[in-house]
N, C-alpha and C positions, 0 to 999 in steps of 0.2 A: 485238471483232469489227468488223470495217468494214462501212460504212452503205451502204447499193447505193443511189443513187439510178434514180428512175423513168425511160429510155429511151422518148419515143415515145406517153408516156402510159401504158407498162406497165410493172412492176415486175422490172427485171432480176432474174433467179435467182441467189441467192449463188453462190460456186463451189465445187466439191466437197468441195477437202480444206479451204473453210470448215465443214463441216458433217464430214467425215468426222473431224476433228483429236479436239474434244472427247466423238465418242461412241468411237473407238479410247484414247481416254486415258481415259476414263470402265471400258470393259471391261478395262481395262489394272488398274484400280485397284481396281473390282469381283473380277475373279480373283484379287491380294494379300489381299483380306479376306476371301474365302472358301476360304486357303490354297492356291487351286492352283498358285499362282505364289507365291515367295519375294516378302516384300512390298517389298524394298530393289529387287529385281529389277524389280517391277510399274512401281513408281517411276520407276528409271531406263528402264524402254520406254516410259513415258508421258510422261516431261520430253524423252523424246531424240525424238521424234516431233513432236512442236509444235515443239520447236527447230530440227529440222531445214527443218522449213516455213516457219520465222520467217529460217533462214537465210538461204533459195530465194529469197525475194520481196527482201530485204536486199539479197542481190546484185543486182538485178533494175531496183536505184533508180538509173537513169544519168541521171536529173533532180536527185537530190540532190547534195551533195560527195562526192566519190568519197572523200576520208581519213574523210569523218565516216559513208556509209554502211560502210566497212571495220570504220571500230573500233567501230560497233552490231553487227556483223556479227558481230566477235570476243568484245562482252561477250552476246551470246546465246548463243554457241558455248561459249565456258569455262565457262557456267552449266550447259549441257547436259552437257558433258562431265563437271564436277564430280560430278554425279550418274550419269553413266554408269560412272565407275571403283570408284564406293563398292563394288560388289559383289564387285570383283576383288581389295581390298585385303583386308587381316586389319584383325580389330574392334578392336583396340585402333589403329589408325592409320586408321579410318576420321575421326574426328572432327577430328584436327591437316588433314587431305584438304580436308575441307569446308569447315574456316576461312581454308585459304591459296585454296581456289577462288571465297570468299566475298570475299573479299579485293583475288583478281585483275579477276570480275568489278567490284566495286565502282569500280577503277582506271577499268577500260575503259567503266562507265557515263558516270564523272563526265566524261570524256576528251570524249565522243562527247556531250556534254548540252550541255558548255560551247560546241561547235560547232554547234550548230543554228540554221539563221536566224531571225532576224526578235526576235533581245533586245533591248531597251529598257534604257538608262541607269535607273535609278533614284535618287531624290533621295533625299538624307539621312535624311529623315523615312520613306520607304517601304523602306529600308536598317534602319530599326531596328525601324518593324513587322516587315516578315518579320524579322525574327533574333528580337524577340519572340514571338513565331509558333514558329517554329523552336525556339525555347527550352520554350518551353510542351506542345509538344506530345512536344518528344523525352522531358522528365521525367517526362511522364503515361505514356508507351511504354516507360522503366525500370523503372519503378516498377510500370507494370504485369506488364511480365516475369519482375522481382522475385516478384511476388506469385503467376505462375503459374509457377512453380520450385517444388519441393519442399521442403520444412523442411530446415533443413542446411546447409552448407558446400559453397560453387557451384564445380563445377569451372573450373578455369581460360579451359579455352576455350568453355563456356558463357557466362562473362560476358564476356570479349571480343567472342565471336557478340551479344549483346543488347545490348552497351552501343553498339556498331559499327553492327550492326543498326537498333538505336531511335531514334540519332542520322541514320543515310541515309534511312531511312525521312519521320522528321520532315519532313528538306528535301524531300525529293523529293513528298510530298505537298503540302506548303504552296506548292513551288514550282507543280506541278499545277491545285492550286486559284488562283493567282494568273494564270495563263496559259489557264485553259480557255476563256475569250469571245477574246480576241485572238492565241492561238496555239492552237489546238485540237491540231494535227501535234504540237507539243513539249510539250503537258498530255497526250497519251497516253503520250506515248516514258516522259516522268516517273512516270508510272502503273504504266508496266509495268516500269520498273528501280525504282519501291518495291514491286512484287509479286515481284520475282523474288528482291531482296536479302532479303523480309521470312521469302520460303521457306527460302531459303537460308541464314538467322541460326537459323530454326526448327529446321532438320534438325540441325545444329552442337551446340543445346542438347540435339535428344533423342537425338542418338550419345553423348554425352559421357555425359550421365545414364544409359547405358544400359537409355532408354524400352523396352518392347515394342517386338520386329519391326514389330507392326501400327500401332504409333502413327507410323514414318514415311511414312505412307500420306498425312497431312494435308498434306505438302511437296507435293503433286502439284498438287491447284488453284490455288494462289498463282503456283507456276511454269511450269504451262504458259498461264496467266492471261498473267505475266509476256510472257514470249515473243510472244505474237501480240498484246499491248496495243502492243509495241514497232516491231514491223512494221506495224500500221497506223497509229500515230501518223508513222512516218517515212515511209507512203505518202502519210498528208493531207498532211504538208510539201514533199515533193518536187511531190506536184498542187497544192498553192498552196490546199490548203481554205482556203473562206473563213470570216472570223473575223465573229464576231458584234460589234459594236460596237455596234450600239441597242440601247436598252434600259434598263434598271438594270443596274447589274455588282451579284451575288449576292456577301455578303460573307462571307468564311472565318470559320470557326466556332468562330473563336481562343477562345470563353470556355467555351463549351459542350462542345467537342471532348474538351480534356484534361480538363476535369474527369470529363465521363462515364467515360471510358476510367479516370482515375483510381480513380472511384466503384466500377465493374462491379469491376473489379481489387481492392479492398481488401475488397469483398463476394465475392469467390470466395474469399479466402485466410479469410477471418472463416467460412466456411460447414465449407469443407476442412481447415481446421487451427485454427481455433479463437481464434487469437491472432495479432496482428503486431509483429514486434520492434521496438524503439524506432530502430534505423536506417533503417527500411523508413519506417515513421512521418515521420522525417523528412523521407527524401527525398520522401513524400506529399505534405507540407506545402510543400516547395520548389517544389510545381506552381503557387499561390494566388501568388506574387509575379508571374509574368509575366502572369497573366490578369486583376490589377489594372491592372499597368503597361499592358497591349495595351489596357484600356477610357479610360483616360487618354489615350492616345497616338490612338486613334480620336475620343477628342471636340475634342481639340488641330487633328485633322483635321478634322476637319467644320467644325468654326468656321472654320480658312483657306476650307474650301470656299464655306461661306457668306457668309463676307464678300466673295471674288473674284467670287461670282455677285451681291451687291447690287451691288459697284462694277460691275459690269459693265451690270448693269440700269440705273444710271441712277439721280440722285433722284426722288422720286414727287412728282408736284406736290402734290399735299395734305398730305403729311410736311410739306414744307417750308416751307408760308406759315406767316410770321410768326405769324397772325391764326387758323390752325386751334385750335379751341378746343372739337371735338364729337369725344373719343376714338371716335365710333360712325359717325361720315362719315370717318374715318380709315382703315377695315378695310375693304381691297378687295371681297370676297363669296365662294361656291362655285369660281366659275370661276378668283379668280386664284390659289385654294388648289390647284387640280387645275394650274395653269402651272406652280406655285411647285414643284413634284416635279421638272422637268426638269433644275433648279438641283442634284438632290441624289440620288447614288447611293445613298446609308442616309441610318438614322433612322430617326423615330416618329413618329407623327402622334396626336394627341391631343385627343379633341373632348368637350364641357365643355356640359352640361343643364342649367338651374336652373330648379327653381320655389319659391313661395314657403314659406317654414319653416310658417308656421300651419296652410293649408290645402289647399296648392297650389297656391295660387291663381297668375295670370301676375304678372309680376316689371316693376316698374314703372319708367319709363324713366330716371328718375335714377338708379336703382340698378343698370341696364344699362350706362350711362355708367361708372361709377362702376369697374362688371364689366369694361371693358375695360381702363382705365387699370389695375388690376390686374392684370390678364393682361399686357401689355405692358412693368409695372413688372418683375413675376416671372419673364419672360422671357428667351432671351437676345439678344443684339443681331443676331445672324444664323436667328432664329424667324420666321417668317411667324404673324402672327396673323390670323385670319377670321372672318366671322359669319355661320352657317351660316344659321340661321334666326333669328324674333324674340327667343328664349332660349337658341340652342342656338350656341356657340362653338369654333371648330378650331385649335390649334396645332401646326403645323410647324416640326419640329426634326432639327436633323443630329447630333443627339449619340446615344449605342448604347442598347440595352437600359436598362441597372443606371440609368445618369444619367436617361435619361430615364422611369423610374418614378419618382425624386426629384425632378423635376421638377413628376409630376403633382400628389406628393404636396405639393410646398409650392405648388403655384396651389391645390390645394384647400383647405387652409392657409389662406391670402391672401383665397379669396371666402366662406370660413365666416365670416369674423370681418361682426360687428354692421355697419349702414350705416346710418351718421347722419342725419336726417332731421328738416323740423320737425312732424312727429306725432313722433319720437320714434325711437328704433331700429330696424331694420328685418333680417331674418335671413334668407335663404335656404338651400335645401337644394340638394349639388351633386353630380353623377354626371360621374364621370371615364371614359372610354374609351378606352384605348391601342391600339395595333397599329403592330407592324415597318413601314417602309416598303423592306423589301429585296426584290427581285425580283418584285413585285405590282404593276400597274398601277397611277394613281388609284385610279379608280373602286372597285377591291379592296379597296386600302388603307382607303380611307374607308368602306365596307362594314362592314369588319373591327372598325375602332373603332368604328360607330355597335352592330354589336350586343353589343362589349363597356361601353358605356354602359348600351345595355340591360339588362345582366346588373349593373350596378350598380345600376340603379332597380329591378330584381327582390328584391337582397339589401338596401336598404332606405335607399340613396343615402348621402351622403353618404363616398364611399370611389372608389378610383379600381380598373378591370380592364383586366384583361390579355386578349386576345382568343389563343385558340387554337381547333385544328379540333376538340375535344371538347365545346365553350362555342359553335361554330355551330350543333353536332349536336342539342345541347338546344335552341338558341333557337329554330333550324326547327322542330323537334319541335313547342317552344313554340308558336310560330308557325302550325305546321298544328291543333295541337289547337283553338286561339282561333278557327280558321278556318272548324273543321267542328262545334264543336259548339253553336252556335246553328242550331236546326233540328233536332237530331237527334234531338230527342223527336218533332216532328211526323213524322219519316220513319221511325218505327219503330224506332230501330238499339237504345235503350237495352233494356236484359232484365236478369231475377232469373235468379238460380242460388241454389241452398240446400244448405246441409249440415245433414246428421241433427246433435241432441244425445241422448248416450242416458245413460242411469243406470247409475252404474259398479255398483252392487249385483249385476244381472239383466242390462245392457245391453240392456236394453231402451228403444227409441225414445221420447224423453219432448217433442221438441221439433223446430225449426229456426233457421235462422241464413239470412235475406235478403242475398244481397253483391250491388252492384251491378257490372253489366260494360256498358261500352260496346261494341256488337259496329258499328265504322264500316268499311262498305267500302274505305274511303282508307287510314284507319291503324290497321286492325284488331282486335282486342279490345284495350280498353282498361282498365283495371284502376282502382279507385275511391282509390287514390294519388296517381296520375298527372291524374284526371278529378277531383277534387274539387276543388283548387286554383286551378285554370281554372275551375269554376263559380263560382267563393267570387269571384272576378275579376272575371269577365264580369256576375255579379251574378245567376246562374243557379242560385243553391245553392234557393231556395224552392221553385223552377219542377220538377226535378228530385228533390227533398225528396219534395215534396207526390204526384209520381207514385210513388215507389218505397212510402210508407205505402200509397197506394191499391191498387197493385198485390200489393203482400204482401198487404193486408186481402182483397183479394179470394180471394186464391189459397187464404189462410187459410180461408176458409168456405167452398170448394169440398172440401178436403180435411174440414173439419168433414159440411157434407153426406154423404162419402164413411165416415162413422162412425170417423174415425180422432181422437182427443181428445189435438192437438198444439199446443204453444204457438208464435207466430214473432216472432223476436225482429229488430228492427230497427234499423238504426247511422244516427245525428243526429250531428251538430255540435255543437258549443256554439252557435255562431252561428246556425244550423234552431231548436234548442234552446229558446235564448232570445229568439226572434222573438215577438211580443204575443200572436200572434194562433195559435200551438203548440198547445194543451191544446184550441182550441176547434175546430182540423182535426182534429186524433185521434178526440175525440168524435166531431167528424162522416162521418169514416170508418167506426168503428167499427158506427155506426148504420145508413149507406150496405149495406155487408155483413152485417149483423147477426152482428156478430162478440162474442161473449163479451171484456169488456173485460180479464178476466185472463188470455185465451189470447195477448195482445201484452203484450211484452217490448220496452221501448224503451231500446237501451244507447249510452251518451257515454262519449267514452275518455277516463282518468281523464290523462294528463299534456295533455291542451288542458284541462280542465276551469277552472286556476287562475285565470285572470284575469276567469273569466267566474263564478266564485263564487258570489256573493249571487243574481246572476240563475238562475244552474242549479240551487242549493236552490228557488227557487221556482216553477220551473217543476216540477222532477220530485215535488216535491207537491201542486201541481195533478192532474200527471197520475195520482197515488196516489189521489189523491181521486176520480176516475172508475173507479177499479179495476183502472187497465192496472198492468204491475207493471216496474218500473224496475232497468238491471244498470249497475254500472261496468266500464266492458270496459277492459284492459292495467292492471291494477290492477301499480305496481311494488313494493309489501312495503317503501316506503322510513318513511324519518320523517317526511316533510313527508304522504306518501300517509297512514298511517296518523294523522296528526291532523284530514287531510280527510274519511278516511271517515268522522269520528264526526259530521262533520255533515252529511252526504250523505242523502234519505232515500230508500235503493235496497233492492232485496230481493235482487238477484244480485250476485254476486261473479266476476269472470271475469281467470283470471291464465295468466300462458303456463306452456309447458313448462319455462323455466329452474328455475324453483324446484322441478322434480322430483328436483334432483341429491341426493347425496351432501353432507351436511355435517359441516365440519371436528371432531376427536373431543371427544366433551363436549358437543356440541351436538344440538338439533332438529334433523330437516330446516327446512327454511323452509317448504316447502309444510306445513307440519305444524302450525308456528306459524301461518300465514294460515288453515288450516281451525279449531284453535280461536281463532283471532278472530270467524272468520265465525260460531261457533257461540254465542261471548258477545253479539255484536252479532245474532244472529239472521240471519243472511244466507247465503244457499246459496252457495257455490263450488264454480265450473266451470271447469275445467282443460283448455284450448284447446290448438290446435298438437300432443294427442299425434298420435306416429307409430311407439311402438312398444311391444310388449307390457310393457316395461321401466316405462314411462312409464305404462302405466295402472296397473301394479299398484302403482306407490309411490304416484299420485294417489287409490286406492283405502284405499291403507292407513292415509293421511294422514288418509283420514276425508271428503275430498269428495264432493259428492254425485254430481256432473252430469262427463261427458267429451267432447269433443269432439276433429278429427281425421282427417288421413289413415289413421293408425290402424285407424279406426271405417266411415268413407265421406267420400269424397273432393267438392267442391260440383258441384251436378248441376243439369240442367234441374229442373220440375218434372215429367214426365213419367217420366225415369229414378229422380228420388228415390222418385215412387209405385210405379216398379217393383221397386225397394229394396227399399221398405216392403212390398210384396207377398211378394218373395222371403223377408223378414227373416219375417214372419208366418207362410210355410209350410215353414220352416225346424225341424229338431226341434231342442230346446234342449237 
């Protein structure tokens, strides 16, 4: 649709039958699928309506070539009409119709494309990208065609329609994508002769197959797309739109394009049919050569590009003295990395963290030194390398994707290795950060890799990331949680919720379950998943700890007051856990509240437990020794689980719902086996996560004691859970 610009300061109003085209081809296509209209019929009034409007303005263009606005004029016209006669013809000659109007059109595209002003010669090297382009993309568009064909033997003018089809298609988008910043007029005209050919390949294959009436209903958006993409593309050219030229040129998405299209395609045929034939397979496989060869032929580019931009620039004076001999007064800084982008339409930028391997401690200047001349050695000769900060390094590179993650990966490679020293060998640890530099400012760019660095020092450094917009979503996330939750105990936001535990025997209420929730006005309730990590972080896990034991103790002996004789169980850490000073807070909570020390249940989840081992047997009998009573919660039924719990000294058992299933014939259940474990070893089990009457009756039958649950009641304030407990009390049994 064409773009109005503003008049005056106001926003000129499209024109009618801009707005009237697609809601008349719309009801056109609505009445075909709700049968009131023949749907070949709906079709042809909806393609012949747009076209005839794409004609109107066509003839209209006495600013363009009068032969070249003619023959656009005529391959709009033959498309329309191709689909105008389908109705008139008999069905078995509707489909050979299609293919010779598919045909003709196609003629009078190429005719009327090659005549558009403002082509540019291309050089040899951008002659065999696009044809690689072209190649790559048409295979993925057979292949995919292929795969949405139905099983069987392709009639003949269906595969002429797709293979015709998939090949005009290919170019005409590649050529599109090549010409949208510099020829906008002629990346629409191309836009709308690969929409029109791609409807018109389509209707060919579902006449021939003899599809449903209703399935030529789908020819209708592509072609009247088609049609008025081509009129306005020929109106921006005859007015001289102007071409964008600053900037970054955004690079075709030669590697990613076809393989998706391949991907999606071999995944509907594996879904629908179940199987793909070794031909098809093939020709799959024939997509993978051009999308090697196009990342080859891109990095072949880029390095011309980069070497034309350093001779251009000049030698640097500090390159070149004889005498420079401080690889680290060699590297220009932030600013000449953010110049160094102007040199380079793609690429990657790549920026390089190090701290010391022991302790992280800061990294010391010979070994800084030392840190560049490797970067520089493992670089390539058209790379801008930078020193961002005192430890923190950027590399710019013209080379695409694939190369430049093998890049990261062998600089990280290069500064793992030991650095000689006379104390002796010296080691650092190093986070890689990549990000695209296509169509993104600096400033973005470098954005983008610093917080995929981040996300490498998160997952435990030494590895290089790739930055996407799902890897931002988290790191802001990130980001705002580290922001908001210091303070947020003094402002009130953290709270308990509790779920009942009841006794599968009676269900009867035997207990509670403390969860922590961060309720922050910024970033809303937040969940002790997502909150615990950033405390363990920030170094807040004690501060936090030490309130939720209090707050449960307390709540605890308000409902004791309230004569209700309920146990509350509370979830630690390893690391809460195993702090020194653990068994002697408990105690003094407990005292604080004058809380019965067996009405607290303090549970550590059993897969953190292993590393922390020897420490967590001794802390949870300390805490035995004062009477509180201790559970392993996510207990897994594994082997390495069950040699931990013989040394564990816990009294609860808490396992989820899986193990309520169905086991293989000849067998226990499982939960069946963990209840007489719990019963040899003396420990209750409590069967968390039910949610349905299913589920409590096999955790009943199995022999456990305790259930927990949506099932049962869902976690509640404390207020609602006592109104629970009310209701559950004056309830008849």
């Amino acid at each position: 649709m064409p773009v109005h610009q503003p008049v005056g300061g106001r926003l000129r109003r499209p024109p009618l039958p801009d707005l009237v085209v697609p809601i008349v081809g719309t009801i056109f296509v609505l009445a075909g699928a709700a049968g009131l209209v023949p749907a070949l019929a709906a079709v042809a009034l909806a393609v012949a309506t747009g076209c005839a409007l794409a004609c109107v303005r066509l003839a209209s263009l006495a600013a363009l070539s009068g032969r070249c606005a003619a023959i656009l004029d005529a391959a709009v016209l033959a498309a329309g009409l191709t689909v105008a006669v389908l109705p008139l013809a008999d069905p078995p000659h509707r489909a050979p119709v299609a293919l010779v109007g598919l045909a003709v059109t196609a003629l009078l595209y190429g005719a009327a494309l090659l005549r558009l002003p403002g082509r540019s010669r291309l050089t040899a090297a951008e002659r065999l990208g696009r044809t690689v382009d072209i190649l790559g993309l048409g295979l993925a568009l057979v292949f995919a065609a292929w795969m949405m064909l139905p099983p069987g033997p392709v009639p003949p003018a269906a595969a002429s329609a797709s293979v015709a089809g998939a090949t005009g298609v290919a170019v005409l988008v590649v050529t599109a994508g090549a010409d949208r910043c510099r020829r906008p007029g002629a990346a629409r005209c191309c836009a709308g002769a690969a929409a029109t050919l791609a409807g018109l390949a389509l209707l060919v294959v579902l006449l021939d197959h003899g599809a449903p009436d209703r399935a030529v209903l789908a020819v209708a958006p592509p072609l009247l797309a088609g049609a008025l993409l081509t009129a306005d593309g020929a109106r921006r050219t005859a007015t001289r739109g102007r071409s964008r030229t600053g900037g970054l040129r955004a690079a075709w998405p030669g590697l990613t394009a076809p393989a998706g299209i391949a991907a999606l395609a071999a995944g509907h045929r594996l879904w629908t049919a179940g199987e793909i034939a070794a031909p098809a397979i093939a020709l799959g496989l024939a997509v993978i050569p051009p999308m090697v060869l196009r990342e080859l032929l891109a990095l072949a580019d880029q390095r011309r590009r980069a070497d034309r931009s350093a001779q251009a620039a000049g030698p640097r004076p500090v390159d070149d003295r004889p005498d420079a001999a401080d690889p680290l007064a060699e590297l220009a800084g932030r600013d000449d990395l953010v110049r160094g982008f102007a040199g380079r339409a793609d690429g990657a930028l790549l920026v390089v963290d190090l701290v010391g391997a022991a302790d992280g401690a800061a990294v010391d200047r010979p070994v800084l030194v030392e840190v560049a001349r490797r970067l520089r050695a493992g670089s390539g000769p058209g790379d801008l390398v930078a020193r961002l900060a005192d430890a923190e390094f950027a590399v710019l590179t013209g080379v695409g994707p694939v190369v430049a993650y093998a890049l990261g990966s062998r600089l990280l490679a290069a500064l793992t290795e030991p650095y000689p020293g006379a104390g002796g060998a010296t080691r650092i640890r190093v986070s890689v950060g990549l990000a695209e530099t296509s169509g993104g400012a600096p400033e973005d760019v470098l954005r983008q890799a610093e917080l995929a660095r981040r996300r490498a020092v998160q997952l435990g450094r030494d590895r290089v990331e790739w930055y996407d917009a799902y890897l931002e979503e988290q790191l802001v996330r990130r980001l705002d949680l580290e922001r908001e939750l210091p303070g947020a105990l003094a402002r009130g936001e953290l709270d308990l919720v509790y779920q009942p535990v009841l006794a599968l025997a009676d269900r009867q209420p035997v207990g509670t379950e403390a969860l922590l929730r961060w309720r922050s006005p910024a970033l809303g309730t937040v969940l002790p998943d997502e909150l615990l990590p950033v405390a363990a972080d920030l170094d807040l896990l004690g501060e936090v700890g030490r309130w939720v034991l209090n707050r449960a103790c307390r709540q605890l002996a308000d409902w004791s007051d309230g004569g209700r004789k309920l146990w509350m169980a509370v979830n630690v850490t390893p690391r809460e856990l195993t702090a020194p000073d653990f068994v002697a807070r408990t105690a003094g909570a407990l005292a604080a509240y004058d809380v019965p020390p067996e009405r607290l249940v303090v549970e550590v989840a059993e897969p953190a437990v292993g590393a922390e081992l020897p420490s967590v047997v001794a802390r949870l009998a300390g805490l035995r020794s004062l009477g509180v009573r201790t559970a392993l919660d996510d207990f897994r039924a594994e082997h390495a689980s069950l040699a931990q719990l013989r040394r564990l000294p816990i009294d609860l058992l808490k396992v989820g719902p899986q193990l309520v299933g169905p086991a293989p014939d000849g067998h226990l259940p499982l939960i069946e086996v963990v209840a007489k474990l719990g019963d040899r070893l003396g420990l209750e089990v409590v069967v968390e996560g039910l949610e349905s009457e299913a589920q409590i009756a096999g955790a009943r039958r199995a022999g456990c004691r305790y259930g927990q649950g949506f099932a049962f009641a869902r976690p509640a304030t404390a207020e609602r859970v006592e109104a629970w407990l009310e209701e559950f009390r004056s309830a008849p049994r």
